[in-house]
C-alpha positions in Angstrom: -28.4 -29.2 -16.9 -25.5 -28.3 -19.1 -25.9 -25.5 -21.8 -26.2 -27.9 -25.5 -24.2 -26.7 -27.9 -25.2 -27.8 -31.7 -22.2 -26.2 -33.5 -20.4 -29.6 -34.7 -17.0 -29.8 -33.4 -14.2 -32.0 -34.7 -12.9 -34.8 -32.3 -9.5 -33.3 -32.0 -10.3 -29.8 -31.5 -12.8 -31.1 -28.8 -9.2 -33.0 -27.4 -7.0 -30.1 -27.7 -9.7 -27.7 -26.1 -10.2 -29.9 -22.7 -6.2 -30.3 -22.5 -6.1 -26.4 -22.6 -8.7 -25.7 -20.6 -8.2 -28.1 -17.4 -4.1 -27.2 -18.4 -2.8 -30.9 -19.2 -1.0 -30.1 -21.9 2.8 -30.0 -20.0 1.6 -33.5 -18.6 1.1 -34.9 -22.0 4.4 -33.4 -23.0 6.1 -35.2 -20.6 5.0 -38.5 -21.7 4.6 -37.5 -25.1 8.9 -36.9 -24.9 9.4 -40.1 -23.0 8.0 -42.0 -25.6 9.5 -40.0 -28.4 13.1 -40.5 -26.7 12.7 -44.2 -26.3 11.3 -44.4 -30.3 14.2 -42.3 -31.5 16.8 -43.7 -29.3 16.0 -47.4 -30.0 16.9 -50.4 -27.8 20.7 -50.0 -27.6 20.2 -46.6 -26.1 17.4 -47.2 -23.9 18.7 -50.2 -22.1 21.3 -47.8 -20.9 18.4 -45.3 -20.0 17.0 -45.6 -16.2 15.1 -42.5 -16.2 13.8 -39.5 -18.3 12.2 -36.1 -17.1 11.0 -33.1 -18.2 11.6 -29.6 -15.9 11.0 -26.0 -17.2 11.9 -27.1 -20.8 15.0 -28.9 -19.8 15.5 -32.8 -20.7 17.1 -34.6 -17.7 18.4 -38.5 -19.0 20.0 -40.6 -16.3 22.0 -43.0 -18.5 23.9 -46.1 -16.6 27.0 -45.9 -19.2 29.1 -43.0 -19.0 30.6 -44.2 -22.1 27.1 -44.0 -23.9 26.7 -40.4 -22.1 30.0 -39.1 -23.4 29.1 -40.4 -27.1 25.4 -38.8 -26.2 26.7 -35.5 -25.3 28.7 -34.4 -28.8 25.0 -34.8 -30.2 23.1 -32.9 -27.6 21.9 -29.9 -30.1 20.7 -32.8 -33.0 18.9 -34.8 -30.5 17.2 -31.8 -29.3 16.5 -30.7 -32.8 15.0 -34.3 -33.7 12.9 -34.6 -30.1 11.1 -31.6 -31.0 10.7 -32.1 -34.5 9.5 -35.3 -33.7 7.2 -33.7 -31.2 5.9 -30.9 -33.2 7.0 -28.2 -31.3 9.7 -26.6 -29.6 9.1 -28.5 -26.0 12.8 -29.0 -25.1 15.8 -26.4 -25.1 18.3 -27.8 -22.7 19.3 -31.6 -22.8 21.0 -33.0 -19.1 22.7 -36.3 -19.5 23.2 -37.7 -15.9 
């Protein structure tokens, strides 16, 4: 039978220890900056957007207009800047626009 611990324990810190301790905290960040791109980005951007991954820190966006890509790309550092702001924490260094 499992050890009962009566020390009261908030909700969220209960979360946040679980996600450390079984390590799924890079799995929430990756859909944690899929959703944030597609909130930040809004429609006209992510109809153009046919995938979105997350490797070592590095942001990897396949867009389908090279157009929108080239507009996309004299923003890369801002976009970055927002993502993580948006996020909370410095999850992304290096934006790829494919």
């Amino acid at each position: 039978m499992a050890k009962r611990n009566n020390e009261h324990i908030s909700i969220s810190d209960a979360l946040k220890e679980f996600v450390e301790t079984n390590k799924l905290e890079y799995g929430l960040d990756v859909v944690n900056v899929q959703d944030t791109w597609r909130d930040m980005m809004g429609n006209g951007v992510n109809n153009y957007t046919t995938d979105i991954q997350l490797k070592n820190n590095t942001l990897y966006v396949q867009l389908s207009s090279s157009v929108l890509r080239e507009e996309l790309s004299y923003g890369k550092e801002k976009i970055i800047s927002m993502l993580n702001e948006s996020l909370g924490k410095d999850v992304i260094k290096k934006l790829v626009l494919r």
